[in-house]
PyMOL Python script that loads the backbone (N, CA, C, O; Angstrom):
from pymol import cmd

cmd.read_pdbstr("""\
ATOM      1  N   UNK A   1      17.959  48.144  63.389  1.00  0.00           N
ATOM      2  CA  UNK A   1      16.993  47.461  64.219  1.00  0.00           C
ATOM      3  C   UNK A   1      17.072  45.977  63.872  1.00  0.00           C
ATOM      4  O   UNK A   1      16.812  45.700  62.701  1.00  0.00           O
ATOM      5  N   UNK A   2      17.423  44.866  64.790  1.00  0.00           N
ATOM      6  CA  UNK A   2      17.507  43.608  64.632  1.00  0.00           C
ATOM      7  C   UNK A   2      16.495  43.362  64.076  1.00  0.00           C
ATOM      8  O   UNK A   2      15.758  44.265  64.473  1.00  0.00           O
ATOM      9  N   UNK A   3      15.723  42.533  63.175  1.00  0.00           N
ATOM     10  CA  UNK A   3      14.577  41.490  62.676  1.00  0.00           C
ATOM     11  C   UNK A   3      15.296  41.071  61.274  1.00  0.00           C
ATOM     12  O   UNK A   3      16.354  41.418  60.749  1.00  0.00           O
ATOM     13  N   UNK A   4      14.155  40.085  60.863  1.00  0.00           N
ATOM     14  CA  UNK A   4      14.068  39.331  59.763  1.00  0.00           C
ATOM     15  C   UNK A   4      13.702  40.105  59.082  1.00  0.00           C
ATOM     16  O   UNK A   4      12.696  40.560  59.626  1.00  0.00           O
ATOM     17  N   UNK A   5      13.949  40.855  57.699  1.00  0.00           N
ATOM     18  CA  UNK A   5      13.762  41.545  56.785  1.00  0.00           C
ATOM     19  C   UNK A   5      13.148  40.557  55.333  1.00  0.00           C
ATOM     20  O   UNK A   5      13.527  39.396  55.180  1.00  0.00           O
ATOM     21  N   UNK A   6      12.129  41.266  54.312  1.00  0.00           N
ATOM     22  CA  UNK A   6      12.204  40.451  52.982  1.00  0.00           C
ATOM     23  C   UNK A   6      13.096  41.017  52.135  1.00  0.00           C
ATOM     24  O   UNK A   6      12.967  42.156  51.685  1.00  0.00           O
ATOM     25  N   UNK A   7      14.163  40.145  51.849  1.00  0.00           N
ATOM     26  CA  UNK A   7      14.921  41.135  51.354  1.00  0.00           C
ATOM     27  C   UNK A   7      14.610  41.661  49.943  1.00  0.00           C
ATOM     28  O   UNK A   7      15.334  42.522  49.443  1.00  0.00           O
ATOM     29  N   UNK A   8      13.532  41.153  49.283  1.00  0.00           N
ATOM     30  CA  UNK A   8      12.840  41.523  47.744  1.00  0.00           C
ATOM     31  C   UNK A   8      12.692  43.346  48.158  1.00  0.00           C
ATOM     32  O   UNK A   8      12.864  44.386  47.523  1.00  0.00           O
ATOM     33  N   UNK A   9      12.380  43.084  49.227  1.00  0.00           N
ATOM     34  CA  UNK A   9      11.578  45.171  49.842  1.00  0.00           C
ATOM     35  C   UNK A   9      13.063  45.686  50.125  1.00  0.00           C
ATOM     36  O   UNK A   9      13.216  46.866  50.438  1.00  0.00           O
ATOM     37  N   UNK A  10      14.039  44.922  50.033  1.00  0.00           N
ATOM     38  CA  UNK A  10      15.330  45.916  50.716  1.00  0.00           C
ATOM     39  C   UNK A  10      16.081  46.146  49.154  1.00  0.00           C
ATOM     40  O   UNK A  10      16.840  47.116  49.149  1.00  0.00           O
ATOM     41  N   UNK A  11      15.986  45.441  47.908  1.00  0.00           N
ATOM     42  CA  UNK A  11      16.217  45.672  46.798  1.00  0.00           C
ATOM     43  C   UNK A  11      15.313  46.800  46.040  1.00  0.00           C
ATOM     44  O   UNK A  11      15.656  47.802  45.413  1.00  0.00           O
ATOM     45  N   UNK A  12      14.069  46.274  46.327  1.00  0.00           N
ATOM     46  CA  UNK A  12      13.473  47.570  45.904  1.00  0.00           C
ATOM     47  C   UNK A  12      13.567  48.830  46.563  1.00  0.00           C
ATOM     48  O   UNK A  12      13.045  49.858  46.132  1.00  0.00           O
ATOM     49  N   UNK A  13      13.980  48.779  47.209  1.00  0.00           N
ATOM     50  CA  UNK A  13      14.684  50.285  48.102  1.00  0.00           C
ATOM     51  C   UNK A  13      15.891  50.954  47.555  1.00  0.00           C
ATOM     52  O   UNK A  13      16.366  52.053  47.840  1.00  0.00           O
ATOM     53  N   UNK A  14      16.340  49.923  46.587  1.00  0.00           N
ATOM     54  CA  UNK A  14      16.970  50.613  46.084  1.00  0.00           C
ATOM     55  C   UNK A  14      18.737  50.244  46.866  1.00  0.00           C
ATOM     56  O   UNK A  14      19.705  50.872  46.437  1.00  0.00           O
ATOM     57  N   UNK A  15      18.871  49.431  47.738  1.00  0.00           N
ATOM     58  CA  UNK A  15      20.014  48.948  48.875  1.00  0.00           C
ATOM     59  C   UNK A  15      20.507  47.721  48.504  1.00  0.00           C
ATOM     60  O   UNK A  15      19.690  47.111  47.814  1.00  0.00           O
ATOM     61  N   UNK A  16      21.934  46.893  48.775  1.00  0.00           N
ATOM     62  CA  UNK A  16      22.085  45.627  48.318  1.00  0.00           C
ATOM     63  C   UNK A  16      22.004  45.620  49.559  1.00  0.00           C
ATOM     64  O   UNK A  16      22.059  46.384  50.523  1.00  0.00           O
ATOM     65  N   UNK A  17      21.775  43.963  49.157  1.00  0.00           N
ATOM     66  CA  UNK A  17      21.256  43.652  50.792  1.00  0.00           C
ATOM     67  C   UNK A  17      22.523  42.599  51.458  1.00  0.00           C
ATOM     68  O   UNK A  17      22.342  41.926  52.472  1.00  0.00           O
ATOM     69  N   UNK A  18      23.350  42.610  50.952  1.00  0.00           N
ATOM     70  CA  UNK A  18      24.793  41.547  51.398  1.00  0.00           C
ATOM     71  C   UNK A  18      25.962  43.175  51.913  1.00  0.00           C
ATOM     72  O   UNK A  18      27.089  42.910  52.331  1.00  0.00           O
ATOM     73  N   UNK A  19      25.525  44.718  51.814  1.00  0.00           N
ATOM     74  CA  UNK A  19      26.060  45.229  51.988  1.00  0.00           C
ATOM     75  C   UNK A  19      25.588  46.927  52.342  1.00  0.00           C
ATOM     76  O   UNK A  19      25.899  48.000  51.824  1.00  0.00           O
ATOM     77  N   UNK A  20      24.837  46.606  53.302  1.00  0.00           N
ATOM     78  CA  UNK A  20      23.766  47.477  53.805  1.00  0.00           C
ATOM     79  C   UNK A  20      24.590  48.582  54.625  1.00  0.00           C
ATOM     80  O   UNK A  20      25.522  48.236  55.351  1.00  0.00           O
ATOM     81  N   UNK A  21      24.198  49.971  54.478  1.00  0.00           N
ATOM     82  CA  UNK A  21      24.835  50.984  55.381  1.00  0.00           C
ATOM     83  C   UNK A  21      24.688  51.355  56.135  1.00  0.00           C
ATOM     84  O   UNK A  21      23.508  51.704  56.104  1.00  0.00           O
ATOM     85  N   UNK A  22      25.197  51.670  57.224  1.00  0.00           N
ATOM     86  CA  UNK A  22      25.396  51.923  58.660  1.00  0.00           C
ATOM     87  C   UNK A  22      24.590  53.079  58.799  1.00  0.00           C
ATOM     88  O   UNK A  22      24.610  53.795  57.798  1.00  0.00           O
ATOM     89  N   UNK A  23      23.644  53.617  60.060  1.00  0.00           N
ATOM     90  CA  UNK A  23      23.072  54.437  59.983  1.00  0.00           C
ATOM     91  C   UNK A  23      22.391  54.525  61.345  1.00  0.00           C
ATOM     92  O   UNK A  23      22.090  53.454  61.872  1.00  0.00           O
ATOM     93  N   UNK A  24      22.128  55.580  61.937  1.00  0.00           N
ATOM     94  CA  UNK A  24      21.872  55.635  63.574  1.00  0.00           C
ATOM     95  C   UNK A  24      20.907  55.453  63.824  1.00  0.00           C
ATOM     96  O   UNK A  24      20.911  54.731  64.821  1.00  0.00           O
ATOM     97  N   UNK A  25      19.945  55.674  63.516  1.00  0.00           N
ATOM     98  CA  UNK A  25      18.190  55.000  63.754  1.00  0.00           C
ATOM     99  C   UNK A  25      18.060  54.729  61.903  1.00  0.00           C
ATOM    100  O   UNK A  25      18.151  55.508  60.954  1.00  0.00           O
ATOM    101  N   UNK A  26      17.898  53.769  61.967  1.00  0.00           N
ATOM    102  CA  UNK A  26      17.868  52.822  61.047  1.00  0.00           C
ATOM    103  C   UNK A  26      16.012  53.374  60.524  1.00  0.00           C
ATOM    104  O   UNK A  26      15.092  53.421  61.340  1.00  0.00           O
ATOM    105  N   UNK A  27      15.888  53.664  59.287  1.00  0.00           N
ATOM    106  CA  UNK A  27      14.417  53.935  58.507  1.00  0.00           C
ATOM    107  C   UNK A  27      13.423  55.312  58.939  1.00  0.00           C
ATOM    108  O   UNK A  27      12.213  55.476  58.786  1.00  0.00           O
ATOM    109  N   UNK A  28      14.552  56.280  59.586  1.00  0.00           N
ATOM    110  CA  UNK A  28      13.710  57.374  60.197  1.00  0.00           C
ATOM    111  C   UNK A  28      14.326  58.806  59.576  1.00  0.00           C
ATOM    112  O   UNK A  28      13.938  59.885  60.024  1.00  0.00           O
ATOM    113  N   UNK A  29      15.360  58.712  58.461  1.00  0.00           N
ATOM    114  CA  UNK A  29      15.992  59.676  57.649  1.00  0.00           C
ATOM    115  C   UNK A  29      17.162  59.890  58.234  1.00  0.00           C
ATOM    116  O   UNK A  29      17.634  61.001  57.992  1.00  0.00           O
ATOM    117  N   UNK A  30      17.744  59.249  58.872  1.00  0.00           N
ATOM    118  CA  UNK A  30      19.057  59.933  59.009  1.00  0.00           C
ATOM    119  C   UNK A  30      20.049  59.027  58.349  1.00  0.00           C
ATOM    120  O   UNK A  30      19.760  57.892  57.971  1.00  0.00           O
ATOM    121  N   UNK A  31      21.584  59.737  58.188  1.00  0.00           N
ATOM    122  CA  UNK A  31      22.300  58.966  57.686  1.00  0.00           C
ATOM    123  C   UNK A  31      22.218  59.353  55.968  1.00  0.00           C
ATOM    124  O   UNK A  31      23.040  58.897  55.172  1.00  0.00           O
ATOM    125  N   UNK A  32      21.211  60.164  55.609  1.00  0.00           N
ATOM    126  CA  UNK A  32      21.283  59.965  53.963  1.00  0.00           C
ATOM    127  C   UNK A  32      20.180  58.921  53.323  1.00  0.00           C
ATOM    128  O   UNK A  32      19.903  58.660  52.152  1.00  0.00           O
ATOM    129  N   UNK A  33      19.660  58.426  54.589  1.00  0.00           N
ATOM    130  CA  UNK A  33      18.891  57.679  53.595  1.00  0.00           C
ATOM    131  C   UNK A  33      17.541  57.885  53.800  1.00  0.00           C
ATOM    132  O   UNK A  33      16.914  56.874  54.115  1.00  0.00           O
ATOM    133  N   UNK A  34      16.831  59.067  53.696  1.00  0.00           N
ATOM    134  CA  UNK A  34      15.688  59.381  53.984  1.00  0.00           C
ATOM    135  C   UNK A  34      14.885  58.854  52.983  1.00  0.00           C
ATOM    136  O   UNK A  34      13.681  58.822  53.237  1.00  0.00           O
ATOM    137  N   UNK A  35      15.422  58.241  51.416  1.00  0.00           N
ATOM    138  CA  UNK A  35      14.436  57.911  51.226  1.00  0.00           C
ATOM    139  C   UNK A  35      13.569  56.803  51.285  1.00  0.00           C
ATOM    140  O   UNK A  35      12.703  56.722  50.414  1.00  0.00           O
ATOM    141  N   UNK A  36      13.640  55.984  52.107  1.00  0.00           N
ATOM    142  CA  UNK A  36      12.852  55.192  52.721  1.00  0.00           C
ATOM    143  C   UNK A  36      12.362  54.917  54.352  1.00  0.00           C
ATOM    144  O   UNK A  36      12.741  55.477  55.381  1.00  0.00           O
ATOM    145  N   UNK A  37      11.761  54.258  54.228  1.00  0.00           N
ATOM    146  CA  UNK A  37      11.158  53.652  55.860  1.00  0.00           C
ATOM    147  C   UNK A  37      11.086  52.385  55.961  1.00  0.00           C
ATOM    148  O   UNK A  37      10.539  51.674  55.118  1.00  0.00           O
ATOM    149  N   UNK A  38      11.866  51.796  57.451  1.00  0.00           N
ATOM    150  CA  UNK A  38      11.335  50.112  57.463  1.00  0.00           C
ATOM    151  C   UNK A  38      10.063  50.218  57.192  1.00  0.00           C
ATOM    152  O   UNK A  38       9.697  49.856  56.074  1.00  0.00           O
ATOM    153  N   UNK A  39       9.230  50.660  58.000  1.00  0.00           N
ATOM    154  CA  UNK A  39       7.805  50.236  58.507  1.00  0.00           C
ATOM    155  C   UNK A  39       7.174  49.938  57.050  1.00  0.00           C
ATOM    156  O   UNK A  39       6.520  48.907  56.893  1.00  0.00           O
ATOM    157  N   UNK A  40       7.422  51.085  55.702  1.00  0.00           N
ATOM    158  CA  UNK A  40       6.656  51.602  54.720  1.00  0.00           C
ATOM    159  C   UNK A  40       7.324  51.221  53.571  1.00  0.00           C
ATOM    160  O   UNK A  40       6.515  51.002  52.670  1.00  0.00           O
ATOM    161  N   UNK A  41       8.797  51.005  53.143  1.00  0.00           N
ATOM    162  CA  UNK A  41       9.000  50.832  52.543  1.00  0.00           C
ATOM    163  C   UNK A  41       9.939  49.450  51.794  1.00  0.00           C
ATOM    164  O   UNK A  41      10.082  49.084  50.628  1.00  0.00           O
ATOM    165  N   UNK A  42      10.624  48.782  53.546  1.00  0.00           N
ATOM    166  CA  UNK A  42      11.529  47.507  54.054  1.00  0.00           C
ATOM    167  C   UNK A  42      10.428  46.992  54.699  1.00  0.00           C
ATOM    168  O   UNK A  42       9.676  47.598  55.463  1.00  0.00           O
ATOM    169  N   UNK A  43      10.349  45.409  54.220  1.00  0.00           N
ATOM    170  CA  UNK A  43       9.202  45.188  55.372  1.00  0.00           C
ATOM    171  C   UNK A  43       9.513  44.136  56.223  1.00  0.00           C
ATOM    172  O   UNK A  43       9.550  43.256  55.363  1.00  0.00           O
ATOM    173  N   UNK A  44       9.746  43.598  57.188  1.00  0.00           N
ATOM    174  CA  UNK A  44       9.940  42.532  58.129  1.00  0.00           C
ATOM    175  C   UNK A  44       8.736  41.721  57.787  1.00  0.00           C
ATOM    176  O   UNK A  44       7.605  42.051  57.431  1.00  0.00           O
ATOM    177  N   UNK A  45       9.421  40.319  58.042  1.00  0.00           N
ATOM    178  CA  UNK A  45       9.092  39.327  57.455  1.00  0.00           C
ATOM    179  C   UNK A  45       8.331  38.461  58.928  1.00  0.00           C
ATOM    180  O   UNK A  45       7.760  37.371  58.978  1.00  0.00           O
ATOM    181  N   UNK A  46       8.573  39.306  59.829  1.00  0.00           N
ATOM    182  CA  UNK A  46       7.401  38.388  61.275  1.00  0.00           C
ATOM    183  C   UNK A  46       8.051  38.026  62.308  1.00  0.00           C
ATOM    184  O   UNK A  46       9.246  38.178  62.052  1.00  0.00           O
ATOM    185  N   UNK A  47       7.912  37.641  63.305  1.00  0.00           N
ATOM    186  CA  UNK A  47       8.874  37.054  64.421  1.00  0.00           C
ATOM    187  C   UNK A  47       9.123  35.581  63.861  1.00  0.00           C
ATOM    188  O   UNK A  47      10.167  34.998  63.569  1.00  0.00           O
ATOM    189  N   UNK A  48       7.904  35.226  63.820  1.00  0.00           N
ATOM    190  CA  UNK A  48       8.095  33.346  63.312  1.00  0.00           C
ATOM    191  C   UNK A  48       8.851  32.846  62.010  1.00  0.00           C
ATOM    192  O   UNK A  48       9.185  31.739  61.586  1.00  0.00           O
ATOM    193  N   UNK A  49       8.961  34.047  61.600  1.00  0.00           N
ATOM    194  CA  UNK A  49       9.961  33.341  60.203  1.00  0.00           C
ATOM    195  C   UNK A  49      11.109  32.534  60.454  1.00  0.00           C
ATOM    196  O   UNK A  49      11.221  31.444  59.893  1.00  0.00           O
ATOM    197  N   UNK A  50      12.093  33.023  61.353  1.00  0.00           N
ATOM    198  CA  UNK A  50      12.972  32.321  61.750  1.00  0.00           C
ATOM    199  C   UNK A  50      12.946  30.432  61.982  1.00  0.00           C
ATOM    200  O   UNK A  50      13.932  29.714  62.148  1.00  0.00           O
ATOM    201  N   UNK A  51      11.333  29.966  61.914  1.00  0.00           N
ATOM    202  CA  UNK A  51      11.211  28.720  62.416  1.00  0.00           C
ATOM    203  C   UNK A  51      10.760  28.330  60.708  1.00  0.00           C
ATOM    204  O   UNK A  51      10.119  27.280  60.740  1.00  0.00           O
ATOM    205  N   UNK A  52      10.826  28.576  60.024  1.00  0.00           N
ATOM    206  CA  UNK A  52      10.417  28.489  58.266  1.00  0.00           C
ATOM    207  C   UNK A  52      11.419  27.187  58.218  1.00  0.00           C
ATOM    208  O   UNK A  52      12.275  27.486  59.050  1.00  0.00           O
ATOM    209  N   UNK A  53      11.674  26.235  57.822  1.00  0.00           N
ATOM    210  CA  UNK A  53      12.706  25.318  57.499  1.00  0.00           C
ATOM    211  C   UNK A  53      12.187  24.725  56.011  1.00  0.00           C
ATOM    212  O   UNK A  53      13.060  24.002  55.532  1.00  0.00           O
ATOM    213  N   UNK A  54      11.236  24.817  55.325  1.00  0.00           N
ATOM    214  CA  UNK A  54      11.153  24.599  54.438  1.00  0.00           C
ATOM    215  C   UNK A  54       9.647  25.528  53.218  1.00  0.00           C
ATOM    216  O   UNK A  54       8.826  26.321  53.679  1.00  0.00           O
ATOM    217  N   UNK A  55       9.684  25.274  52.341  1.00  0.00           N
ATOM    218  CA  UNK A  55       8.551  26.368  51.428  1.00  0.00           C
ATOM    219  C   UNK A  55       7.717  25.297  50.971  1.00  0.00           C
ATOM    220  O   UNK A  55       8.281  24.230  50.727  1.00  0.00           O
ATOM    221  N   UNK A  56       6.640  25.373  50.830  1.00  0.00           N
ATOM    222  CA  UNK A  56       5.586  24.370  50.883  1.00  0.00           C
ATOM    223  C   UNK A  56       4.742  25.406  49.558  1.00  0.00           C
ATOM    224  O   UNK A  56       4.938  26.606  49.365  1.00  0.00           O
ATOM    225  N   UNK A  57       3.854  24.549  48.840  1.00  0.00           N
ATOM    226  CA  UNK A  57       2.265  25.104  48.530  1.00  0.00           C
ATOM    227  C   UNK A  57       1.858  25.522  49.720  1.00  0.00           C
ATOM    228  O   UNK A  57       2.450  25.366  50.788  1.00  0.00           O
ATOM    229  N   UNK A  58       0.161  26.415  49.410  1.00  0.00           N
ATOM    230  CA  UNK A  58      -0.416  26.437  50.099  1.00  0.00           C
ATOM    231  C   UNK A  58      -1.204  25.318  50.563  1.00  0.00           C
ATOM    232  O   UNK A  58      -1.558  25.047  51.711  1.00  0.00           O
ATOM    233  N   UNK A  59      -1.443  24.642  49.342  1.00  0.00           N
ATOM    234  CA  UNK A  59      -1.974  23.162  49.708  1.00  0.00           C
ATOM    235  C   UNK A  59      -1.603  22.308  49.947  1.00  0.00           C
ATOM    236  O   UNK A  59      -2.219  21.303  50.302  1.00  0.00           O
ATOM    237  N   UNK A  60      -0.061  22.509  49.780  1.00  0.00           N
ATOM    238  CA  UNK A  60       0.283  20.964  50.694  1.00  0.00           C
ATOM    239  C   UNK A  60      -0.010  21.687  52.507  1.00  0.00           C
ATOM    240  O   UNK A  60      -0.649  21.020  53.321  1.00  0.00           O
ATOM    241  N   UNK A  61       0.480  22.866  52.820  1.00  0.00           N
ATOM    242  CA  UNK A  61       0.407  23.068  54.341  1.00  0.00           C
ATOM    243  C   UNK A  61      -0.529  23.077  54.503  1.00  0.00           C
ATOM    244  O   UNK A  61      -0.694  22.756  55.680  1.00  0.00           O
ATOM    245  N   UNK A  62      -1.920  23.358  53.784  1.00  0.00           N
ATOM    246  CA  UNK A  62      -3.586  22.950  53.867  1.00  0.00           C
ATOM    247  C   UNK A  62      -3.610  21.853  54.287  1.00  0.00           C
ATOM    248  O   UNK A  62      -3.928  21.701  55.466  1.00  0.00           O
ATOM    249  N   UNK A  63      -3.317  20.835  53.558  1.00  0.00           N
ATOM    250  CA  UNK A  63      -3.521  18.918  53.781  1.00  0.00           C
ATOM    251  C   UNK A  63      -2.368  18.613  55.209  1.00  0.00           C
ATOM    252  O   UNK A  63      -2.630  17.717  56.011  1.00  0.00           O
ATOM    253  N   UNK A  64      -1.428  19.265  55.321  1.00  0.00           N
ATOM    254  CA  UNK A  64      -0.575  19.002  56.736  1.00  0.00           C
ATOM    255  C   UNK A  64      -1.407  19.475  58.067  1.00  0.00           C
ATOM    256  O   UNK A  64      -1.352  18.738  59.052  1.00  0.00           O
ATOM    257  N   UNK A  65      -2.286  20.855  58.136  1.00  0.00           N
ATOM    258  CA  UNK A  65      -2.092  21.387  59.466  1.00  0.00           C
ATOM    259  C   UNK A  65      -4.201  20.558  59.365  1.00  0.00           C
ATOM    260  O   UNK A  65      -5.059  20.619  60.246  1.00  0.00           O
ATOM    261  N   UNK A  66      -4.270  20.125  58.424  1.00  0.00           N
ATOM    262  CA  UNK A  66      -5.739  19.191  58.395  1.00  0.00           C
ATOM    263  C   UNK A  66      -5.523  17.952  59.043  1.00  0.00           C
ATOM    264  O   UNK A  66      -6.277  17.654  59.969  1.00  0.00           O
ATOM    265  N   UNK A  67      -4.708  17.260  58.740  1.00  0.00           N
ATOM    266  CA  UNK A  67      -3.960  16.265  58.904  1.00  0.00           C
ATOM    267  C   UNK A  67      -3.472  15.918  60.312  1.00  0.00           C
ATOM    268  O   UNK A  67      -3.455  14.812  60.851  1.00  0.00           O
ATOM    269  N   UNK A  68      -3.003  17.330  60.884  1.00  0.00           N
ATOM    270  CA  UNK A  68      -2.526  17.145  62.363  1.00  0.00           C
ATOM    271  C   UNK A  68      -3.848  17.923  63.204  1.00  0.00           C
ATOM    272  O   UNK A  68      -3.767  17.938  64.432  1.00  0.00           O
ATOM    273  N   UNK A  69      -4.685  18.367  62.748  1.00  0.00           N
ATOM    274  CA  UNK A  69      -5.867  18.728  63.277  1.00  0.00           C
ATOM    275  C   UNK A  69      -6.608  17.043  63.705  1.00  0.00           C
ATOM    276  O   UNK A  69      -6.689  16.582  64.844  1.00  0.00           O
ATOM    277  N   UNK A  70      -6.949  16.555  62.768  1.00  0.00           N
ATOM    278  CA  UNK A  70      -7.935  15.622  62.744  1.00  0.00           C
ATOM    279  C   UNK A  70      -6.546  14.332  63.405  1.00  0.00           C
ATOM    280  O   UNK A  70      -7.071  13.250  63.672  1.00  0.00           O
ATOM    281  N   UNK A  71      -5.093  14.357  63.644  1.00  0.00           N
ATOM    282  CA  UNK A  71      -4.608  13.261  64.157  1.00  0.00           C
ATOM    283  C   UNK A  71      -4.913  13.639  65.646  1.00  0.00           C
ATOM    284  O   UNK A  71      -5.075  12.664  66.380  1.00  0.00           O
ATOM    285  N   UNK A  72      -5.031  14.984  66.281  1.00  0.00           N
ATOM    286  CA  UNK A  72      -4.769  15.393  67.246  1.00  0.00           C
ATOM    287  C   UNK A  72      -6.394  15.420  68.143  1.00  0.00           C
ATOM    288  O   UNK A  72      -6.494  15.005  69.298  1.00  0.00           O
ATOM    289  N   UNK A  73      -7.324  15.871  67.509  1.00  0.00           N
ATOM    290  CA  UNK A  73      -8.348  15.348  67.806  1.00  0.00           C
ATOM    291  C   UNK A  73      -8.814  14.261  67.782  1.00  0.00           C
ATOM    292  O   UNK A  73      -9.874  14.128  68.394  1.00  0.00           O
ATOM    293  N   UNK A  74      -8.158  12.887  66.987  1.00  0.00           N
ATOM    294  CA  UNK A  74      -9.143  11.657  67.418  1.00  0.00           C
ATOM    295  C   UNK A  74      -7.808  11.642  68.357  1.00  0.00           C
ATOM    296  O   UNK A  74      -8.533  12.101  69.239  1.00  0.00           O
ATOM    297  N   UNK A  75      -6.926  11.574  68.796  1.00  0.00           N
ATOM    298  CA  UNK A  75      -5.984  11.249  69.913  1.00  0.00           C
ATOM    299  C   UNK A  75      -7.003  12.312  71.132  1.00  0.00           C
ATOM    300  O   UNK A  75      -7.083  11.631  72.154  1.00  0.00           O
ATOM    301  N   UNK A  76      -7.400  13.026  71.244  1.00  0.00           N
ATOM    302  CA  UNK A  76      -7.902  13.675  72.136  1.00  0.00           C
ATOM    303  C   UNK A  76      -9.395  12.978  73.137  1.00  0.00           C
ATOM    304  O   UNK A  76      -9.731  13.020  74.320  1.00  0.00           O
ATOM    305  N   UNK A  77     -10.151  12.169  71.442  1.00  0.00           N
ATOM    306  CA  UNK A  77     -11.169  11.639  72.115  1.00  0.00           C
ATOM    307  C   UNK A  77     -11.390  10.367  72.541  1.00  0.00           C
ATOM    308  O   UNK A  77     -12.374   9.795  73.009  1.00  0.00           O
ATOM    309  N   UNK A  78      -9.563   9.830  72.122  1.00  0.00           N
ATOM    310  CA  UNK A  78      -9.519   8.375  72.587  1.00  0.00           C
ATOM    311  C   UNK A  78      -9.180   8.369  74.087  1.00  0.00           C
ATOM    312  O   UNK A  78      -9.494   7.308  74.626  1.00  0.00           O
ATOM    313  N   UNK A  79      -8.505   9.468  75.064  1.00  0.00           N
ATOM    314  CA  UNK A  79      -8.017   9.551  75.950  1.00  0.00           C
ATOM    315  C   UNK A  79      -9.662  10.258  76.679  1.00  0.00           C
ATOM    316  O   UNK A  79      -9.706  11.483  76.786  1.00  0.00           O
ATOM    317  N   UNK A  80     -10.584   9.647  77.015  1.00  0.00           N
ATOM    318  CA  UNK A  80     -11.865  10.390  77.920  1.00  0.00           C
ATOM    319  C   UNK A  80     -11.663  10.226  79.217  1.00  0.00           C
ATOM    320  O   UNK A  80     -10.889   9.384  79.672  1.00  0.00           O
ATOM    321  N   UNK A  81     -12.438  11.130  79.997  1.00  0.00           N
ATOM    322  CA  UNK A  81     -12.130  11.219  81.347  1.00  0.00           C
ATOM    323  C   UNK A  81     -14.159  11.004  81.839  1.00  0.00           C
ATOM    324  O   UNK A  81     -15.073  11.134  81.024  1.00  0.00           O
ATOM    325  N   UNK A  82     -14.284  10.759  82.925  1.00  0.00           N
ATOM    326  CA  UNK A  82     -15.582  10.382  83.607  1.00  0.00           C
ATOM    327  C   UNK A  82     -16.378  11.514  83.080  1.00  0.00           C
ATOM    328  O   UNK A  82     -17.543  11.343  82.719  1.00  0.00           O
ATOM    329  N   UNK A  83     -15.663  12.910  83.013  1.00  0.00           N
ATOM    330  CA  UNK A  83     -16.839  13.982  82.947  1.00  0.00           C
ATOM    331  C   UNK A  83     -16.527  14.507  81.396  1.00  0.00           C
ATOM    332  O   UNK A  83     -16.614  15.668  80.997  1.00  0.00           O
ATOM    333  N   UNK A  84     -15.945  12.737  80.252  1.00  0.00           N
ATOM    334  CA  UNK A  84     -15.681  13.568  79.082  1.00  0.00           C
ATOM    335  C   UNK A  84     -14.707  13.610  78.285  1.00  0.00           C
ATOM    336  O   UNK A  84     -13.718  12.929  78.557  1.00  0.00           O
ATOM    337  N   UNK A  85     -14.722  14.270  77.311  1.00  0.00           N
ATOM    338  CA  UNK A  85     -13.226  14.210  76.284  1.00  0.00           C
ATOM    339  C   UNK A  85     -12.104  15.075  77.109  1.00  0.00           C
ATOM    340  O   UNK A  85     -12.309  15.992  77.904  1.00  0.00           O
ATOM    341  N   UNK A  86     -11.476  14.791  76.895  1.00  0.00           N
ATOM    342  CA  UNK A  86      -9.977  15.598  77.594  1.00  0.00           C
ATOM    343  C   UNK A  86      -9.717  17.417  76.760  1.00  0.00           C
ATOM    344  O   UNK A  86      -8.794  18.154  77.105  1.00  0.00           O
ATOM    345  N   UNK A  87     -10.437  17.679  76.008  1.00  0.00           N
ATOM    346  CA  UNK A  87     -10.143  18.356  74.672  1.00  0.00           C
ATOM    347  C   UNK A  87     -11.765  19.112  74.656  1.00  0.00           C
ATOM    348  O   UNK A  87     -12.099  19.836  73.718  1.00  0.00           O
TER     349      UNK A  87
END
""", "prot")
cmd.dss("prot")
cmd.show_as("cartoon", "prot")
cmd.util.cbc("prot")
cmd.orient("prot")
């Protein structure tokens, strides 16, 4: 099944993960490898991971998405319209 996997959950499965085995429905027992499950035991890592370009604190991405909150709102209330903020 195509996705982004963590691969920490595909080691602990007990699998290398640069050399993973072929298998017809992938995490549902066939193939020999019943003993695991994506869902339960491999875990996908999200749709949006793919857009990750760098690893941050939590607090620096705290002080960034604050940062573009409060740039994006006073840009919102500098642009008013007759019946108001735009926002």
């Amino acid at each position: 099944m195509p996705a982004n996997y963590l691969k920490e959950s595909i080691v602990r499965a007990g699998l290398d993960p640069d050399h993973l085995p072929k298998v017809e429905k992938p995490g549902v027992g066939t193939g020999g490898h019943d003993r695991f499950k994506l869902w339960k035991d491999i875990w996908a890592a999200g749709q949006g991971v793919g857009n990750i370009d760098q690893v941050t604190t939590v607090a620096e991405l705290v002080a960034r998405l604050e940062d573009e909150y409060r740039g994006d709102r006073a840009a919102c209330f500098r642009r008013p319209t007759p019946a108001g903020p735009t926002c």
